[in-house]
VOBA-1610 file (N, C-alpha, C; in pm, whole numbers, padded with zeros to 5 digits, always signed):
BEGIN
Unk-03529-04590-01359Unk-03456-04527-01250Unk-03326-04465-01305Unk-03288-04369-01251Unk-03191-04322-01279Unk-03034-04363-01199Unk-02940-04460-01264Unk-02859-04432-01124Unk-02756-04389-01110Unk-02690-04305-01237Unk-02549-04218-01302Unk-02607-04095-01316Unk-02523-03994-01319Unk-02536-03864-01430Unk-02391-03875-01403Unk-02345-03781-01604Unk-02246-03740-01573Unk-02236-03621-01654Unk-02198-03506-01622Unk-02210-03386-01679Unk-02167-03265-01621Unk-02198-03143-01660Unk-02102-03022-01617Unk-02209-02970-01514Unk-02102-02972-01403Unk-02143-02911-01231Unk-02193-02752-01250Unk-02330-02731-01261Unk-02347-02593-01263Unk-02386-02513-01163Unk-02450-02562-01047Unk-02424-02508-00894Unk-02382-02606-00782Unk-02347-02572-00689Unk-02363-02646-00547Unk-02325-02549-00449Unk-02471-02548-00413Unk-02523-02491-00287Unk-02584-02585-00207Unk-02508-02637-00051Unk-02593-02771-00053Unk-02651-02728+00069Unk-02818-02842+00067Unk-02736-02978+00035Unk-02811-02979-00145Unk-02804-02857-00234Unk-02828-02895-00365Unk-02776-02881-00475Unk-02748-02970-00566Unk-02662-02945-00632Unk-02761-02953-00802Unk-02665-02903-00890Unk-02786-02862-01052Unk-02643-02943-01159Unk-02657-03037-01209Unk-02589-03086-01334Unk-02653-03088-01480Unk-02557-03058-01538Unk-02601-03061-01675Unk-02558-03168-01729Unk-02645-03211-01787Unk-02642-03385-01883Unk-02695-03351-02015Unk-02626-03276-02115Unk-02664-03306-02248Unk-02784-03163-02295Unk-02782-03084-02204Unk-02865-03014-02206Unk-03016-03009-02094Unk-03006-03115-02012Unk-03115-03139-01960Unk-03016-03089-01794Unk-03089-03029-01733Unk-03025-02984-01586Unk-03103-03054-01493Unk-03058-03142-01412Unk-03108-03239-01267Unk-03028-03136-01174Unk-03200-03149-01085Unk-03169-03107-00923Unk-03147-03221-00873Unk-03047-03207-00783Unk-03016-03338-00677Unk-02948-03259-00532Unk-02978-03343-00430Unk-02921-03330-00337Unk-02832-03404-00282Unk-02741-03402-00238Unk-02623-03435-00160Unk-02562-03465-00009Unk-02548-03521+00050Unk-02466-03511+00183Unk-02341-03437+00220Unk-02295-03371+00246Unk-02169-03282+00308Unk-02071-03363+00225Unk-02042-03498+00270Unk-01956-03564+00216Unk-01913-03608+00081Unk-01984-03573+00029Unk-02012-03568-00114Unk-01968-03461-00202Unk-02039-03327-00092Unk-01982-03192-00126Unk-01867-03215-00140Unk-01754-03231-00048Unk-01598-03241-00008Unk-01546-03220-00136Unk-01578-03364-00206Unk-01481-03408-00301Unk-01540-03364-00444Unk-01621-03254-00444Unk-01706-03223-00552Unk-01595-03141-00654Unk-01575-03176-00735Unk-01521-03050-00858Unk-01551-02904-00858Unk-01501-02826-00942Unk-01547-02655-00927Unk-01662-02663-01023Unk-01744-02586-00941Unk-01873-02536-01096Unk-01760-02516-01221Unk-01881-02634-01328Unk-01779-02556-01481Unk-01723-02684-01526Unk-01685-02748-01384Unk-01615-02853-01444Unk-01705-02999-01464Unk-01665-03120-01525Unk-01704-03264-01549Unk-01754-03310-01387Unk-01844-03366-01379Unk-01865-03458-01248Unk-01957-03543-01259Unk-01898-03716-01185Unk-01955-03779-01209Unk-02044-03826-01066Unk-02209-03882-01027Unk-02224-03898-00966Unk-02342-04037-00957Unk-02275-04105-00825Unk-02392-04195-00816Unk-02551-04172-00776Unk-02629-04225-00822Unk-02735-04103-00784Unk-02874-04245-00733Unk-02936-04183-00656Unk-03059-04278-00620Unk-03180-04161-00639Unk-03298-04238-00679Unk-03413-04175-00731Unk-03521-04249-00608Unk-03615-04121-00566Unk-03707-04157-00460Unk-03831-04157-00589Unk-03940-04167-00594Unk-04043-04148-00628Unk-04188-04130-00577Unk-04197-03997-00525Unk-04341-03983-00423Unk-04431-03927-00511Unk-04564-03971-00447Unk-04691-03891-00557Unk-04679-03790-00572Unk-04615-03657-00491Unk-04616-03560-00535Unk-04485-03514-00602Unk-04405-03604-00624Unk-04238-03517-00635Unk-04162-03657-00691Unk-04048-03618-00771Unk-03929-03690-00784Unk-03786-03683-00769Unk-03724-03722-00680Unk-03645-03672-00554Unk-03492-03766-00643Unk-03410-03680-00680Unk-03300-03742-00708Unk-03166-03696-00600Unk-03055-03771-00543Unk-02999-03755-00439Unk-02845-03846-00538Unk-02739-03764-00517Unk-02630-03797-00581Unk-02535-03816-00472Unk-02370-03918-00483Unk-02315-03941-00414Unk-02199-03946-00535Unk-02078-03919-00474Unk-01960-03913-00528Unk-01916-04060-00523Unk-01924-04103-00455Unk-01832-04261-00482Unk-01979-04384-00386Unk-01999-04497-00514Unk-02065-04620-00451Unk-02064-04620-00334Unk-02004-04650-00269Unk-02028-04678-00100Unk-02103-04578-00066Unk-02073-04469-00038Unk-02187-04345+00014Unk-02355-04367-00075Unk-02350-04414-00151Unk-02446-04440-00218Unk-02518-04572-00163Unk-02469-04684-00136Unk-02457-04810-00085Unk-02505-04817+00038Unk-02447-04706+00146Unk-02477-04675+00304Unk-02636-04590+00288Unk-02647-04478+00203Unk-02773-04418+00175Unk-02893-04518+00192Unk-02861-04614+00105Unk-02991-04720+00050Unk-02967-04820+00198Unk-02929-04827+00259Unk-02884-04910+00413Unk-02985-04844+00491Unk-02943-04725+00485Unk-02975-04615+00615Unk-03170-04591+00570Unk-03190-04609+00458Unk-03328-04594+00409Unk-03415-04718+00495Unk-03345-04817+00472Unk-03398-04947+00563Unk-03448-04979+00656Unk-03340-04857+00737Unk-03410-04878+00858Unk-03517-04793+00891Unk-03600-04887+01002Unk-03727-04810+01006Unk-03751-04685+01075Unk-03831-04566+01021Unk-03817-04476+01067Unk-03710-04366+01029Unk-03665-04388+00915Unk-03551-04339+00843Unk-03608-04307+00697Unk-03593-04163+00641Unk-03602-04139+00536Unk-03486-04022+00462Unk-03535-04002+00337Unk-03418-03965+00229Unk-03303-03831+00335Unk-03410-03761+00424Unk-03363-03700+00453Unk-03300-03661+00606Unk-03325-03773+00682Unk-03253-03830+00794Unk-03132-03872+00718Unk-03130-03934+00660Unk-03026-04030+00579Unk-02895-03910+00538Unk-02962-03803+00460Unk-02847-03765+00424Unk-02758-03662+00547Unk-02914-03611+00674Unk-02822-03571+00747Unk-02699-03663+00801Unk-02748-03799+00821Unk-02626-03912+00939Unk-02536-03905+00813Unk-02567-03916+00650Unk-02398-03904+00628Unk-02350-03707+00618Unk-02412-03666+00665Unk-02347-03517+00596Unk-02300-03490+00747Unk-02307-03585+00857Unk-02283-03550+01014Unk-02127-03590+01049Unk-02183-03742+00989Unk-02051-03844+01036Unk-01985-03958+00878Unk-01902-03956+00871Unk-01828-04036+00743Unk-01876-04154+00777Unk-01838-04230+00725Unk-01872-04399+00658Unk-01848-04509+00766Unk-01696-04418+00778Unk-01601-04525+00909Unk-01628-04497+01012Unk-01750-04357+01070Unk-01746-04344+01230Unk-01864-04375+01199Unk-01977-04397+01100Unk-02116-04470+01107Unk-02061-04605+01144Unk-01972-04641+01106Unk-01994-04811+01087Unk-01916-04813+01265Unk-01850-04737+01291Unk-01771-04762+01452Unk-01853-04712+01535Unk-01950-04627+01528Unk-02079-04615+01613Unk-02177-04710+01619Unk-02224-04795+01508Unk-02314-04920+01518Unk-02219-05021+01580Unk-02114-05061+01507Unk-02038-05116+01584Unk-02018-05167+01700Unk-01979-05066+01778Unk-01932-05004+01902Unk-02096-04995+01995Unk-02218-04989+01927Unk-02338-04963+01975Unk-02318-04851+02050Unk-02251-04672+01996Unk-02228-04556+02086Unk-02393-04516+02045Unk-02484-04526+02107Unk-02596-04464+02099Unk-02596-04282+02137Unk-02485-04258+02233Unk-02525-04129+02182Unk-02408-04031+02140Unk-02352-04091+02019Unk-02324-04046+01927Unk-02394-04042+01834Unk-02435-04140+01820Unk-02605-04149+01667Unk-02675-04040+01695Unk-02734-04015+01831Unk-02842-03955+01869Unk-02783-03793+01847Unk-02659-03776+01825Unk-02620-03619+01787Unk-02662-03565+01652Unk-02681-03675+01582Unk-02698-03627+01456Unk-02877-03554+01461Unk-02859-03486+01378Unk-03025-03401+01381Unk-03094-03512+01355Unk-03262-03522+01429Unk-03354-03590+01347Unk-03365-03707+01434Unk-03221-03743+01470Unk-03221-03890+01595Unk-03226-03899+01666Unk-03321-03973+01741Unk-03352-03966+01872Unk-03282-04083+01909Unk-03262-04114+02058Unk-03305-04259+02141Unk-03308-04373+02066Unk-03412-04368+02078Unk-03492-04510+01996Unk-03481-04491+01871Unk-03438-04398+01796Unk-03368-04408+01640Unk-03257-04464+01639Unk-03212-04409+01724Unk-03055-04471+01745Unk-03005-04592+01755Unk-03116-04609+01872Unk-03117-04767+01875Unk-03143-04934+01757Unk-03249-04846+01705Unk-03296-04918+01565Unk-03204-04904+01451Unk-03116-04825+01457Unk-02963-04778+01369Unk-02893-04931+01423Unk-02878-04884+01515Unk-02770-05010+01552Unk-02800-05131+01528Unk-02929-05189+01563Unk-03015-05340+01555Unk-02983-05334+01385Unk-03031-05260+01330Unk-03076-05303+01186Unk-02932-05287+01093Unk-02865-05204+01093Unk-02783-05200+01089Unk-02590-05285+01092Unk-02625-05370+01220Unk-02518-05421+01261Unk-02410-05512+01177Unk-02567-05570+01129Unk-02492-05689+01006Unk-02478-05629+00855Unk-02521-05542+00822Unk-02482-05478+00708Unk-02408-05383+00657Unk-02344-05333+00787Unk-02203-05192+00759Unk-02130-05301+00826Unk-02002-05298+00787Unk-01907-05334+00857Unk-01784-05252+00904Unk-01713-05231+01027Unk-01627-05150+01114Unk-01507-05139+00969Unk-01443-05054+00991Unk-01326-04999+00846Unk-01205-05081+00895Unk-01145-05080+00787Unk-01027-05202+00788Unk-00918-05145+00812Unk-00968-05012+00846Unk-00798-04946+00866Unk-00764-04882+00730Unk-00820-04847+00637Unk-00787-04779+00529Unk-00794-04690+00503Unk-00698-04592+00435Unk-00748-04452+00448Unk-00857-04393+00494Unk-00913-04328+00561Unk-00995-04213+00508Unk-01001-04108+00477Unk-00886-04075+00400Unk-00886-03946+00349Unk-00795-03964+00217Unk-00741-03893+00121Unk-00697-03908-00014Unk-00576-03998-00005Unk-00580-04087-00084Unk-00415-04169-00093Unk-00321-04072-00050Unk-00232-04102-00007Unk-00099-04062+00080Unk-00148-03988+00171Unk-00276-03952+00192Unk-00294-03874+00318Unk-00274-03960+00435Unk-00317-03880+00538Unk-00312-03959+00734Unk-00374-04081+00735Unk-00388-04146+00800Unk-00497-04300+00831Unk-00545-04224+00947Unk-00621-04304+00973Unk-00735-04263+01088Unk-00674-04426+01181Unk-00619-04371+01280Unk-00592-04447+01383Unk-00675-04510+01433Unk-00793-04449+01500Unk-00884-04532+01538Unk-00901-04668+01471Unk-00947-04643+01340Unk-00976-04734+01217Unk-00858-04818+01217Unk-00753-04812+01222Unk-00639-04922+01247Unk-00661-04999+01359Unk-00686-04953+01465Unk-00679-05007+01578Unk-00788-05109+01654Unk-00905-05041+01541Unk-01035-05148+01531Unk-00968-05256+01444Unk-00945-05239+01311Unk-00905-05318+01221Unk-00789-05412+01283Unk-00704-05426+01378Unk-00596-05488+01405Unk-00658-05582+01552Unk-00774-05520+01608Unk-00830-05606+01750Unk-00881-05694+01657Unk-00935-05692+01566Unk-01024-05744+01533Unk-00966-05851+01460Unk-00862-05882+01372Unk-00743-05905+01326Unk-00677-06028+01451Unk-00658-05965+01558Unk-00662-06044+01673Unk-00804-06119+01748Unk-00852-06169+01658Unk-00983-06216+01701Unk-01109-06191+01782Unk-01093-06018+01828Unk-01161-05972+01898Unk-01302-05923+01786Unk-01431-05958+01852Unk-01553-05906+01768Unk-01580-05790+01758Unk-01600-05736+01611Unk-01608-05578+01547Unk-01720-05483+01673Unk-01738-05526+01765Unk-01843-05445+01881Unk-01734-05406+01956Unk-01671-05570+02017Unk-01586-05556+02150Unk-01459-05429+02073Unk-01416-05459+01971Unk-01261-05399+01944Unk-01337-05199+01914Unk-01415-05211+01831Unk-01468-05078+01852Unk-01489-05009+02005Unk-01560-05094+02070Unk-01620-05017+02208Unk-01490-04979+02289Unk-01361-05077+02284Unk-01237-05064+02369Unk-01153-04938+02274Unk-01183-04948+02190Unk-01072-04838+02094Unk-01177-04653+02149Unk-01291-04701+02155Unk-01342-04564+02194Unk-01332-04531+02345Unk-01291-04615+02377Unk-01290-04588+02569Unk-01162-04516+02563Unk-01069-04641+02464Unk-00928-04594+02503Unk-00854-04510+02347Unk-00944-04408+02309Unk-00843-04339+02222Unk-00830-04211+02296Unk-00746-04130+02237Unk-00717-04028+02301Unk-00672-03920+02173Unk-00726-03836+02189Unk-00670-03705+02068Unk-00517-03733+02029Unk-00466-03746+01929Unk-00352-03764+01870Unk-00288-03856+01855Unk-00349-03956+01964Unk-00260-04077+01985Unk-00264-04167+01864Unk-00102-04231+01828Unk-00112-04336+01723Unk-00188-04433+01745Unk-00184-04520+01620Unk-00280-04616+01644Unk-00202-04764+01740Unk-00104-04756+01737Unk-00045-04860+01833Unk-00057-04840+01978Unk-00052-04629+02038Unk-00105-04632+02163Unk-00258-04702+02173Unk-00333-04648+02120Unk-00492-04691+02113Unk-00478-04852+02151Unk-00408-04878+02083Unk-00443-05041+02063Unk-00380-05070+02170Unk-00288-05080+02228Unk-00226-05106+02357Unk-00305-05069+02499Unk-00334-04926+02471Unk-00509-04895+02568Unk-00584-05002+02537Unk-00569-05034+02455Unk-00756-05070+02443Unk-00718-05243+02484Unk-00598-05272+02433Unk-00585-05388+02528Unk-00581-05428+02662Unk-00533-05317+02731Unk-00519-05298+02851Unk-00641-05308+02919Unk-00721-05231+02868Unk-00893-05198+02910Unk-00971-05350+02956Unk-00923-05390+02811Unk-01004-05539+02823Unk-00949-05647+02888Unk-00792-05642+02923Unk-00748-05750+02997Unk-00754-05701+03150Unk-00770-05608+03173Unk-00838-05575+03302Unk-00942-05547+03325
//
């Protein structure tokens, strides 16, 4: 199996991307999110990579950092889910609103993503629940960048002993476009003590 390359980025057009390793060029495909943080053609890039193997084909799929790689092989699990459902839910939604949609059990937010239905959605969440866990409040975006409020505000109910469903489901009732993460959390307390 293959589960590194590291070598010079010679296209990305996604969701496909062409690396050179030593002279040998791998097709792989990618999720959006992956794209993001990709280097310029030309340059070094390193990627985590998972290998499918079907009778007719050999399907290599790269990720910029373990976890996206980690959630891939999750999302394969569940039933009714393959390489390429998978990379739409991460090329749809990041890491931290997969894990606050199972979470939270928002079924139809899952169900926006292409490919998911209903009852996909649903089996996302079941199978799912115990193996992503809601974000701790940590970046999601480059050191010194913004925090994602939401993600604080889950991370701090929860912190307060509230379960990663209940503190998700109240932070999505009660966020609001812009609001810090201390309004959220004060909503979302509010929500639940009334």
């Amino acid at each position: 199996m293959i589960g590194r390359l590291k070598g010079t980025l010679l296209r990305k057009e996604p969701p496909a991307l062409l690396v050179d390793v030593g002279g040998v060029g791998y097709e792989l495909e990618a999720p959006m999110t992956t794209f993001y943080d990709l280097p310029a053609v030309g340059e070094t890039v390193t990627l985590h990579t998972h290998q499918v193997v079907r009778e007719d084909a050999h399907l290599l799929y790269g990720f910029v950092r373990e976890d996206q790689r980690q959630l891939f092989r999750a999302l394969l699990k569940v039933t009714g889910i393959g390489p390429r459902i998978a990379l739409a839910v991460l090329s749809g939604m990041s890491a931290d609103d997969l894990a606050l949609a199972v979470a939270g059990e928002d079924i139809a937010r899952l169900s926006r993503v292409p490919g998911i239905g209903r009852k996909t959605a649903e089996r996302l969440v079941l199978e799912l629940r115990d193996k992503i866990t809601a974000p701790t409040g940590v970046p999601t975006t480059a050191p010194g960048g913004p925090t994602d409020p939401a993600g604080e505000a889950v991370s701090a109910l929860i912190a307060l002993g509230y379960k990663p469903n209940e503190a998700a489901r109240a932070v999505r009732v009660a966020q609001v476009q812009g609001a810090s993460a201390e309004d959220i959390i004060r909503q979302a307390l509010k929500s639940m003590a009334g």
